[in-house]
Structure formats: C-alpha cells, structure tokens
KELOZA-841933 format. One record per residue: residue in three letters; x, y, z of N, C-alpha, C in turn. Coordinates in Angstrom, 3 decimals, m for minus. Layout:
REM KELOZA-841933
["ala"; [X; Y; Z]; [X; Y; Z]; [X; Y; Z]]
...
//
This chain:
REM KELOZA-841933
["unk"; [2.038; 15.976; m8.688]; [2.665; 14.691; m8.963]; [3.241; 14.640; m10.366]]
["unk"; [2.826; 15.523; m11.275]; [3.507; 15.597; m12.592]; [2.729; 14.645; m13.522]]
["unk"; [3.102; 13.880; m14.560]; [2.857; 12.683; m15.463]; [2.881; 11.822; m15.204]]
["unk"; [1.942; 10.419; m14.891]; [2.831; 9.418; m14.739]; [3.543; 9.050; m15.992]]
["unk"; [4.344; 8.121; m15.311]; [5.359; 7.230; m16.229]; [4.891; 6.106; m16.899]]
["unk"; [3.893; 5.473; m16.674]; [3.529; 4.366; m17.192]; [1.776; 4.260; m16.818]]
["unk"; [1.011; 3.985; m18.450]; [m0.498; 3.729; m18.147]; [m0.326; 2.403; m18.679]]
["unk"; [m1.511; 1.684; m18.137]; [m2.316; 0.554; m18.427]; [m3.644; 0.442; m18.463]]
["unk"; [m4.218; m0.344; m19.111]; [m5.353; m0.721; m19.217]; [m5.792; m2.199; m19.438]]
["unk"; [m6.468; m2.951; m18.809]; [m7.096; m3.878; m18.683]; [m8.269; m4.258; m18.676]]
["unk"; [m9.680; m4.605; m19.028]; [m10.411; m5.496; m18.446]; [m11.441; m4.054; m17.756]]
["unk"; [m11.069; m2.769; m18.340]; [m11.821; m1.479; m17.852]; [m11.020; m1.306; m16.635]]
["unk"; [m10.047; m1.645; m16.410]; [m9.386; m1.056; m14.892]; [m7.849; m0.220; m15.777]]
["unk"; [m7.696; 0.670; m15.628]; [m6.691; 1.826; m15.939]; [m5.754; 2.287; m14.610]]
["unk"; [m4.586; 1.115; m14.792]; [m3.217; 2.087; m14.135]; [m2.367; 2.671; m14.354]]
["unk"; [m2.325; 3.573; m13.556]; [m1.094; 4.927; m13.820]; [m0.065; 4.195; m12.514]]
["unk"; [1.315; 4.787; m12.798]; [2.597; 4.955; m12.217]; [3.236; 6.272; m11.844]]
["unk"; [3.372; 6.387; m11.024]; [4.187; 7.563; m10.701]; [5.407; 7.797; m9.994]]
["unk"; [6.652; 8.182; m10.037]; [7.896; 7.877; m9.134]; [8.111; 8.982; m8.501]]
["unk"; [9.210; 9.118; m7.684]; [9.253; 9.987; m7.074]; [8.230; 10.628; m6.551]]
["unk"; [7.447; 10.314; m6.204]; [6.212; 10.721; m4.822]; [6.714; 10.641; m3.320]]
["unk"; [6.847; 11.627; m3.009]; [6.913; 11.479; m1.532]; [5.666; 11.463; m0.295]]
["unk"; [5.691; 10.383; 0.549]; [4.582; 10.226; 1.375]; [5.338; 10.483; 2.620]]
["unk"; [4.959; 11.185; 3.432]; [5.597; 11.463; 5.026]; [7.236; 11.269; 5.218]]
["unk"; [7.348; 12.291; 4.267]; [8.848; 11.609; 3.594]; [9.562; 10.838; 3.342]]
["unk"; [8.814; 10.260; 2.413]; [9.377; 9.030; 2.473]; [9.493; 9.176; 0.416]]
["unk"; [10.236; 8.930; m0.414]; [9.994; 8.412; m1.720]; [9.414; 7.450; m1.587]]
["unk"; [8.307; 7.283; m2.912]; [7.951; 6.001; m3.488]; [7.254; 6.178; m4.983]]
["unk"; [6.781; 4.771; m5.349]; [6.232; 4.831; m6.265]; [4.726; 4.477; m6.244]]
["unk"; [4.211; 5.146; m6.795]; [2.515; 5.393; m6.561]; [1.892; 4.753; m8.008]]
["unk"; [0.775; 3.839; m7.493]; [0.243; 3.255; m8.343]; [m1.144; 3.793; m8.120]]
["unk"; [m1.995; 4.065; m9.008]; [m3.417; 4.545; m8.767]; [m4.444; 3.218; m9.608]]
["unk"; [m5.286; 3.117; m9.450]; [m6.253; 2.064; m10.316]; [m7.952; 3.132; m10.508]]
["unk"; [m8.169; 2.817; m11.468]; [m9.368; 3.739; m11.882]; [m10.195; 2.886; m13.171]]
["unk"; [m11.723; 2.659; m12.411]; [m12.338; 2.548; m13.681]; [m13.402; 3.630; m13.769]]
["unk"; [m14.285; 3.129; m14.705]; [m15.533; 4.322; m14.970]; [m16.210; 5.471; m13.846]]
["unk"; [m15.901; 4.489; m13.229]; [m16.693; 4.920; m11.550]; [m15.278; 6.022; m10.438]]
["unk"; [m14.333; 5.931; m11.074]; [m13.420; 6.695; m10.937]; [m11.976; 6.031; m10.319]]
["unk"; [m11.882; 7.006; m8.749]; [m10.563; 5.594; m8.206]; [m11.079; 4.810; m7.446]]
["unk"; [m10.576; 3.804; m8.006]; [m11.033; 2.542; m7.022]; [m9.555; 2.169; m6.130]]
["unk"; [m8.405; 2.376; m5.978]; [m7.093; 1.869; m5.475]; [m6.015; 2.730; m5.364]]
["unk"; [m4.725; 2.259; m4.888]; [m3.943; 2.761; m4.746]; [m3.168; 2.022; m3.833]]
["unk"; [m1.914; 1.956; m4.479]; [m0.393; 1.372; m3.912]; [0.528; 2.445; m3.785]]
["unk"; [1.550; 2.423; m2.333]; [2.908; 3.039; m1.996]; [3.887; 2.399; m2.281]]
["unk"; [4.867; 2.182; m2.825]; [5.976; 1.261; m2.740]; [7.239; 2.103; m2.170]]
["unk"; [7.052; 1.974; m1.080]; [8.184; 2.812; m0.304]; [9.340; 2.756; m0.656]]
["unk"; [10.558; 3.764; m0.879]; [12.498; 3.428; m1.467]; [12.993; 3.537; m0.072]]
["unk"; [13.497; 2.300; 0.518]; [14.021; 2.606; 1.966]; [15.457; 1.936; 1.279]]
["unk"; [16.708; 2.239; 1.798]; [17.485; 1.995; 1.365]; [18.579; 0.990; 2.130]]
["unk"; [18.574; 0.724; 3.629]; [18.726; 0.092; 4.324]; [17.614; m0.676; 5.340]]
["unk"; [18.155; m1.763; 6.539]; [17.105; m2.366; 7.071]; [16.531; m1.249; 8.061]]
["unk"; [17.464; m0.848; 8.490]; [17.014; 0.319; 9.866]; [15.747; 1.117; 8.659]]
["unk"; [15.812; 1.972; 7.871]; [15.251; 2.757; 7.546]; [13.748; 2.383; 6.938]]
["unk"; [13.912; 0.837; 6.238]; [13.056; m0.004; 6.499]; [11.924; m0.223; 7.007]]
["unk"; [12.645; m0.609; 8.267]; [12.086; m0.841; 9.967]; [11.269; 0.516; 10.318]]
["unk"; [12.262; 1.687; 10.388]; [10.952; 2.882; 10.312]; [10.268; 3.431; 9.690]]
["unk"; [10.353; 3.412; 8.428]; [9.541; 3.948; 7.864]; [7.939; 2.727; 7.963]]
["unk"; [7.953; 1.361; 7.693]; [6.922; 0.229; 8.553]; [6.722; 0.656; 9.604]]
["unk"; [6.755; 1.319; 10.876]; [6.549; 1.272; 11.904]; [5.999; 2.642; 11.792]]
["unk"; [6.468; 3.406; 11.110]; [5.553; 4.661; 11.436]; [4.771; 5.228; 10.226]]
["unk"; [4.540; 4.381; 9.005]; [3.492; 3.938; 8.729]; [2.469; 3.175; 9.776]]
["unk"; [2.743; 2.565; 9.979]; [1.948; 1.709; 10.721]; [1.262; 2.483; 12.095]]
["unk"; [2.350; 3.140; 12.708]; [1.052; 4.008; 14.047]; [0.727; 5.299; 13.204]]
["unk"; [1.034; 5.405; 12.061]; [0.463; 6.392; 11.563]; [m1.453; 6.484; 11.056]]
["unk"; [m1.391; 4.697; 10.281]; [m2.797; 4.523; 10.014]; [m3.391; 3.493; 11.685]]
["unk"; [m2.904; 3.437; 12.875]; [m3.260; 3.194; 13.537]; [m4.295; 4.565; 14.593]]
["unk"; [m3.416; 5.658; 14.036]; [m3.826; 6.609; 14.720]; [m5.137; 7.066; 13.764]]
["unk"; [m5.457; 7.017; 12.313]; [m6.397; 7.226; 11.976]; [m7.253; 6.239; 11.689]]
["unk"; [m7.188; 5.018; 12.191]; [m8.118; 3.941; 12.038]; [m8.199; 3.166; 12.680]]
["unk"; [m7.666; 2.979; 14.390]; [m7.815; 2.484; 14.910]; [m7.014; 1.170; 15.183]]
["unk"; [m7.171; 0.255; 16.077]; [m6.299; m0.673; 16.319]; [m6.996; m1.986; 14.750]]
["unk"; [m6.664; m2.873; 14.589]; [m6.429; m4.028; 13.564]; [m6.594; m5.154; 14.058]]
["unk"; [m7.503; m6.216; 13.571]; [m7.319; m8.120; 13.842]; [m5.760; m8.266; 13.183]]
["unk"; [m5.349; m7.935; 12.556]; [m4.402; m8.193; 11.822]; [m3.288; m7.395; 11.907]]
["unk"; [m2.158; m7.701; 12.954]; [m1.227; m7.196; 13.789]; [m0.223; m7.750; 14.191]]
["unk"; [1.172; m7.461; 13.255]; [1.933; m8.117; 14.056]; [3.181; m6.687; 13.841]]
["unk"; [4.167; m6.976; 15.610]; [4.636; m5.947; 15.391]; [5.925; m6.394; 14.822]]
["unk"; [6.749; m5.143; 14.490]; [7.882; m5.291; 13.597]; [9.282; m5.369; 14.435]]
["unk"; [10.237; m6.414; 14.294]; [11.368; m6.503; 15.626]; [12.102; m6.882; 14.203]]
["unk"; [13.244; m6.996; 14.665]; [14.830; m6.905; 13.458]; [14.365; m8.255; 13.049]]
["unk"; [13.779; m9.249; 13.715]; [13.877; m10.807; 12.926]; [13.477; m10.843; 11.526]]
["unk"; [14.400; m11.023; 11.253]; [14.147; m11.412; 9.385]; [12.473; m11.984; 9.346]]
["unk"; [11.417; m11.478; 9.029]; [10.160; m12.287; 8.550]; [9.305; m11.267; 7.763]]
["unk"; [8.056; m11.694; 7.992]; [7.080; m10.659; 6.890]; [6.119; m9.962; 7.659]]
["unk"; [5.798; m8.956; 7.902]; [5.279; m7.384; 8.738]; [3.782; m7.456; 7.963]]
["unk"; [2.675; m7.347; 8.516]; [1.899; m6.573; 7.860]; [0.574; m6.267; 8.535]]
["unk"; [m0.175; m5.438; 8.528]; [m1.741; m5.200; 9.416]; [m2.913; m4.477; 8.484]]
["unk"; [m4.278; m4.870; 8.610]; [m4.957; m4.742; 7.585]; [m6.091; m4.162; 8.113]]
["unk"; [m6.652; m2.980; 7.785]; [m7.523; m2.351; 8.096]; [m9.129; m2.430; 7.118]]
["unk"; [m10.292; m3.008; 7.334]; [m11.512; m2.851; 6.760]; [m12.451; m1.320; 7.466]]
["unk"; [m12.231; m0.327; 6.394]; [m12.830; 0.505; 6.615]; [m14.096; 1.027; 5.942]]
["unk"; [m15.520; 0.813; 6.544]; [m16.809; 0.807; 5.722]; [m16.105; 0.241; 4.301]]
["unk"; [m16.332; m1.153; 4.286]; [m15.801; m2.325; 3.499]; [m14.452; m1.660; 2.458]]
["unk"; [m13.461; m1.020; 2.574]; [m12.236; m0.528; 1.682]; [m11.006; m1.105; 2.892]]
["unk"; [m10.241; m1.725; 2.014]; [m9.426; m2.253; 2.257]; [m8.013; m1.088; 2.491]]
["unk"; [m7.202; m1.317; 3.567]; [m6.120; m0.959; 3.998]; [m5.353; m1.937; 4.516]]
["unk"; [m4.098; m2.294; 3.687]; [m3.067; m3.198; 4.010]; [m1.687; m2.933; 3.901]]
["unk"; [m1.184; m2.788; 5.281]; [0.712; m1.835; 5.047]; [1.123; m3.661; 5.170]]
["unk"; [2.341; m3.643; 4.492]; [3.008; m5.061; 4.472]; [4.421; m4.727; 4.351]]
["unk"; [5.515; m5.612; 4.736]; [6.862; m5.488; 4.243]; [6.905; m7.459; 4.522]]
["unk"; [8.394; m7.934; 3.797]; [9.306; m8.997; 3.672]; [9.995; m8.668; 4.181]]
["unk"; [10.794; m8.502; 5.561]; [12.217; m7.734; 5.640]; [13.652; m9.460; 4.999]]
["unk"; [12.473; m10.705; 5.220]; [13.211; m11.771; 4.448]; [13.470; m11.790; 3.175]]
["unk"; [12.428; m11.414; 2.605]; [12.428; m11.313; 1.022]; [12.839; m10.263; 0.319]]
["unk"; [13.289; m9.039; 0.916]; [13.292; m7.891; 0.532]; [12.943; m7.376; 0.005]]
["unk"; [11.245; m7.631; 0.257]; [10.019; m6.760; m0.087]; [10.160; m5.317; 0.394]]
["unk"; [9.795; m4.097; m0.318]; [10.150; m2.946; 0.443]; [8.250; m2.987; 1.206]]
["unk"; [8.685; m1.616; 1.915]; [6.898; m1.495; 2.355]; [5.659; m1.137; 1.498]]
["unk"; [5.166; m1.745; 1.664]; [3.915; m1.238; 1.186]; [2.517; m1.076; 0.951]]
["unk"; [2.117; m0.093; 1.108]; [0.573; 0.616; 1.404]; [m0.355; 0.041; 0.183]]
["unk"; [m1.579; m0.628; 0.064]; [m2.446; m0.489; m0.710]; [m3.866; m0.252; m0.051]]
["unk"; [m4.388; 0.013; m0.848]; [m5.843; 1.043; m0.613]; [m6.558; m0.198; m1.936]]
["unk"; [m7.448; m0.994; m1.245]; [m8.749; m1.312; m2.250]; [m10.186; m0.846; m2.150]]
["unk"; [m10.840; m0.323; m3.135]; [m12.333; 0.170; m2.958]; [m12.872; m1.374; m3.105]]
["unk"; [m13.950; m1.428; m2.518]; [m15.011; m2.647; m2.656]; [m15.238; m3.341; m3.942]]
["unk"; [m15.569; m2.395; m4.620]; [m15.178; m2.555; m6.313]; [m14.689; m3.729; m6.836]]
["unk"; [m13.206; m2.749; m6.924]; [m11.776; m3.728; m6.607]; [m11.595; m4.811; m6.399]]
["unk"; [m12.744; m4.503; m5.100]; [m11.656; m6.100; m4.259]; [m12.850; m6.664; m5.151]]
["unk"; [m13.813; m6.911; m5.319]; [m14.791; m7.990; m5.879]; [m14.149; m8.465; m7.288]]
["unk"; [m13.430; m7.098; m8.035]; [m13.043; m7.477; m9.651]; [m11.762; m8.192; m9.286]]
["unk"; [m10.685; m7.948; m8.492]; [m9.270; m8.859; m8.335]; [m10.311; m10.573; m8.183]]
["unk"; [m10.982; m10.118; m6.636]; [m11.336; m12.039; m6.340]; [m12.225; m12.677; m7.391]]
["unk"; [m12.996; m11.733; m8.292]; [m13.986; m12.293; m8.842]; [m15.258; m12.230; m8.387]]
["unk"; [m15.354; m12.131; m7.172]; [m16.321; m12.567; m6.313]; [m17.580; m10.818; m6.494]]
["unk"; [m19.115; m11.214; m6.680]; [m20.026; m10.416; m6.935]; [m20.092; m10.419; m8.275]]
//
C-alpha cells in the first residue's frame, strides 16, 4: 500500500489515509483507525465514475460480503431509483456496513468497526 497520505490523531485513536488502493478492482481510498490495542476499523471509499459503475461495483460488493457473511436484517436491494443503498452485517459483535447515496452522490462505502470503536464513536461502555 506504500505511505499513507495523511495521519491523525485524536483522543488515542490514530488515522491513516491511503489512495489509490485497489479492492476487487475497484480504486479507493482506505482509511484505517488504530489505537493501543491495534486496528480497531477501516473504511473503502470506492472512485466509481459514473451511475452504472456505481450500481456495480454496490452490488457486487454487496453479494460479495453476502457470500462471506451471510444474508443481513438490514437489506435493501439496489435498482436505478435515485435513493440511499445500504446492508449491515454484526459479526461476533464487529460491525460491517456497505452504504451508497446514489441521490446524494455519496460514492460506496465499506466500513469495518471493532467493538472498541463502536463503544468510543457512541460513547457508550
């Protein structure tokens, strides 16, 4: 993956940036989150450049972590109507959530929360 491009630090949570990453060929930009305890996260921000390409690369994301995790409460499928896409996977409590805006022109994208995480974003524990 090379260097990232951009660190942060916050509050003991440390993010890196990275561009040009390719995931199932796809470019994006990769966000990692890490505290003491190591990685706790991780974001895809997919570069789709039109709606069609969009549309598939969401969709096959999507039977992609369907095929390794099973079906989702949280499911809706993706058709040309302008709205917002997304399905969320709890795996032994770590969060998996693919999302797009195709209204807002949100591109897609993958995040990964460790338990951690999710307690330090909500507060909660």
């Amino acid at each position: 993956m090379g260097q990232p491009i951009n660190r942060e630090e916050q509050d003991g949570l440390v993010s890196l940036i990275w561009e040009n990453v390719f995931m199932f060929g796809y470019k994006t930009y990769m966000l990692a989150y890490f505290t003491k305890d190591g990685l706790q996260g991780g974001t895809y921000y997919f570069l789709t450049y039109d709606m069609d390409q969009l549309i598939r690369c969401y969709t096959e994301m999507q039977q992609e972590l369907r095929n390794r995790y099973g079906p989702t409460n949280l499911y809706r499928v993706i058709q040309k109507e302008l709205r917002d896409y997304e399905c969320l996977w709890n795996v032994s409590d770590n969060y998996i959530h693919l999302k797009t805006n195709t209204r807002k022109g949100e591109p897609v994208t993958l995040l990964y929360l460790s338990p951690e995480l999710a307690r330090q974003i909500t507060g909660n524990g």
